[in-house]
N, C-alpha and C positions, 0 to 999 in steps of 0.2 A: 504494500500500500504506500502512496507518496506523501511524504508532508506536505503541507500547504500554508503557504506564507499568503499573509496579508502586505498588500502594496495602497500608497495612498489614489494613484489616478489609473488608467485603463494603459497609460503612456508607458506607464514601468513595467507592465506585463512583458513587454518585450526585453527589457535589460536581464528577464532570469530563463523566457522562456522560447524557447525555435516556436517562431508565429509566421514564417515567411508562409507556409502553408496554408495560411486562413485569409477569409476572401478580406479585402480591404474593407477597413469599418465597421468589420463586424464585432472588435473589442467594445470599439467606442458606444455601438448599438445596446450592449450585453453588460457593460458597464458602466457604472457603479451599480452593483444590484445585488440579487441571490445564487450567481455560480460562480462554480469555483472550474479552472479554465485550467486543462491539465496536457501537459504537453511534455516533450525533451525538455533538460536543465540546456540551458545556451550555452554553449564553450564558450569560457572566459566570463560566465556571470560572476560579478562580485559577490559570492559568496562564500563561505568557508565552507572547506569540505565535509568537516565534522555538522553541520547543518542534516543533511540530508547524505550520509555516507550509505555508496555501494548503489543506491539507484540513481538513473538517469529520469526518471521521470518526476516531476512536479507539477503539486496545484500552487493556482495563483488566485487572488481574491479580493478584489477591489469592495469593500462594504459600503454601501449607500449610507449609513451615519457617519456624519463631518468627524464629531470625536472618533469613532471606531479608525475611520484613516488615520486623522493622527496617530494615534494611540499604535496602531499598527507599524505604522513606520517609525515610531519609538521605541517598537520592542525590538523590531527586527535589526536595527542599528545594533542597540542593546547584546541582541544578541551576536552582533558579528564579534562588538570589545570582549565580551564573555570568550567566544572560542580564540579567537585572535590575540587572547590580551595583550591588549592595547590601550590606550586611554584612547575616550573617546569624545569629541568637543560638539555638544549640539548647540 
């Protein structure tokens, strides 16, 4: 089964996940909303490996609550200083 990260706009789904495949606009159509959008990890996403180790597949999840994006893209930052440790400046 693949983890599924919360992203703040429909824009970032492409920074984690291979979307050349899907018809043009159909994020923007589908998001902010209620799916979760599951595809190949994108070589070279910034993310840490220990995130989602040994699968290539991930969901992705734009939530229609303003707080819940935020809030999302603060964990997931969050969690990249966690595996990464690193400091992290928001």
């Amino acid at each position: 089964m693949p983890l599924a990260i919360c992203v703040g706009d429909a824009e970032d789904v492409g920074n984690y996940l291979e979307t050349d495949h899907l018809a043009q606009g159909l994020l923007e159509e589908l998001l902010p909303g209620p799916v979760t959008v599951i595809s190949w990890t994108k070589s070279g996403a910034d993310m840490p490996s220990g995130i989602n180790p040994g699968r290539r597949l991930l969901g992705v999840r734009v939530p229609s609550a303003c707080f819940a994006r935020v809030w999302s893209i603060l964990s997931l930052r969050k969690a990249i200083q966690f595996f990464l440790d690193v400091p992290l400046y928001i």
